[in-house]
Structures are given as C-alpha cells and as structure tokens.
N, C-alpha and C positions, 0 to 999 in steps of 0.2 A: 095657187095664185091668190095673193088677197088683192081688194079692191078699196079703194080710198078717195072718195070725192071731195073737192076744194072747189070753192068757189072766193071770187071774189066779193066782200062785202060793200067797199069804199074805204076811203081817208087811210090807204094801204093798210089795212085786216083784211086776212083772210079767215075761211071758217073751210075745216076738214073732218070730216065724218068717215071713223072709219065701217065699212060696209059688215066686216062679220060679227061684229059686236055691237055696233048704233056709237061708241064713244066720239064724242066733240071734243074737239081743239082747235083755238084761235090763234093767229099768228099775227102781230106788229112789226112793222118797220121800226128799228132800233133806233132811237134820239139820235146817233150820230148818222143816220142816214133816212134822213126827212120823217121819221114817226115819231110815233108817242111813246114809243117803248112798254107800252102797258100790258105786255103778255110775250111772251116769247116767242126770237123773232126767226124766221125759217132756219138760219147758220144756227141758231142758240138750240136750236132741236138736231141740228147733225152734232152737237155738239152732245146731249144731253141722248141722242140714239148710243153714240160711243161707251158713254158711261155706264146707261143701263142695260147693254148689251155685253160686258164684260160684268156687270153683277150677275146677268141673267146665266149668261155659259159657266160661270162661277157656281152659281145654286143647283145647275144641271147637274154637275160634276158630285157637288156637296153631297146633295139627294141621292143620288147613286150610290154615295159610301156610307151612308149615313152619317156625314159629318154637321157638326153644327157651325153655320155662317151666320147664324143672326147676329148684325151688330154690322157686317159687313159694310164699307159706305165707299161711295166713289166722287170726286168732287174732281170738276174739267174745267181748267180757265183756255178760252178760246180767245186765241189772236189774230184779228184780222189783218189783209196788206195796207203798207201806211202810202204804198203807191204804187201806182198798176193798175191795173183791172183788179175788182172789188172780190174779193174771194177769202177766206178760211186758209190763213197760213200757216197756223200752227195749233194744232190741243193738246193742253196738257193738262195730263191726271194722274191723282194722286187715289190710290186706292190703298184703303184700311180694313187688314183683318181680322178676325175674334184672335185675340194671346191664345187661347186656348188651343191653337191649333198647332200640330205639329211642323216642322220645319219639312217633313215630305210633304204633307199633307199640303201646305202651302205654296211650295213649290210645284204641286200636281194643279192647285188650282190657280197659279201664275200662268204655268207654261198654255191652259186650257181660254184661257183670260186673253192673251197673247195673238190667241187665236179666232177672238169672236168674229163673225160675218163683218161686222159692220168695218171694226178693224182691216181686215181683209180686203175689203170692199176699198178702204180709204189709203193704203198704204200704196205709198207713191207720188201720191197726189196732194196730199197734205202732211205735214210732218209730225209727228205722235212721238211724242214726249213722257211716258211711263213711271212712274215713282210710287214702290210698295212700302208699305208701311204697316205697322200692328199695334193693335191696343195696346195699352196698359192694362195691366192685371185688375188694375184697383181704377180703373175709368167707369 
C-alpha cells in the first residue's frame, strides 16, 4: 500500500506528497475550468499516469531481456466531455520505439504496454485510443 497526502492549498492548487519517497507535486484547475492552468491539472496526470505507466511495463519487460528502449517516448492528448458531466472522454497516445528494435521484440513490448495497471484500471471507463510508431534510423 503507498500512501499519498493532498491537501488543499487555495485559488484551486493542490499540493500531494507522496509518503515513501517525500516527492511534491502541485495540481491547477485547467483555464478552461476556472484556474490558472499553471501546472498540471488532476485529468492532465491521469492522463500523464497512462503514458508513463505503459513506458514503465515497457522498460520492465526491456530489462528483462536485455533490450535497449532508450529513446522510447510516449505523448497522450486527453479529451475532455463537451457536455455532460465534466469528466476524461477520451486519451489518446501515441507511443515511439527505438528502430533498433525487432519486430518480436516490439510486439512483446506492445502486447506488455496493452497491458499496464493503469490501462487496466481505465478501460471501460474512458476510451484509449493507442497508436505505435518507430524511430527513424537516422532520428
């Protein structure tokens, strides 16, 4: 079990500490919904859990075989509902891997990718939109 204290600061920021490490992070209400947008805003980090949570089970996987993923990058545009109840409609990501890498080897760390908790956790409830891609040789 980790542990994760949030308090409220005011002018909607929050501040979360997480407990087994001491790491800070600040959250904003996004300009389109009464903040300042000046740090990312609670959706923009379910948003940014997704993404590095599919790099992460990706590197798990990498490690294991000794494959090399550096270079790996994952980039999520998240869409919120234009009406309804305020909520996270759609993420989508686009995930890039080293050329280097084999066409198993990549499809082992897709199908592993596919599968991260957070993903997991999210599917049903928000619609995930997936798009693999690969360096260039000469990038």
């Amino acid at each position: 079990m980790t542990s994760i204290s949030c308090r409220y600061d005011g002018g909607l920021r929050c501040s979360a500490n997480h407990g087994p490490s001491g790491s800070l992070l600040d959250t904003d209400a996004p300009l389109d919904n009464q903040g300042k947008g000046e740090c990312f805003s609670p959706t923009d980090l379910l948003a940014a859990s997704l993404a590095t949570c599919i790099l992460t089970i990706m590197g798990i996987v990498a490690e294991r075989h000794g494959w090399p993923l550096e270079g790996a990058g994952a980039r999520v545009e998240k869409t919120m509902t234009a009406s309804g109840p305020r909520k996270v409609e759609q993420l989508e990501v686009w995930v890039t891997l080293p050329a280097n890498l084999s066409e198993g080897q990549r499809q082992q760390l897709q199908r592993a990718a596919e599968a991260c908790p957070v993903k997991r956790t999210l599917d049903g409830a928000v619609t995930m939109v997936m798009h693999w891609e690969c360096t260039s040789e000469h990038a």
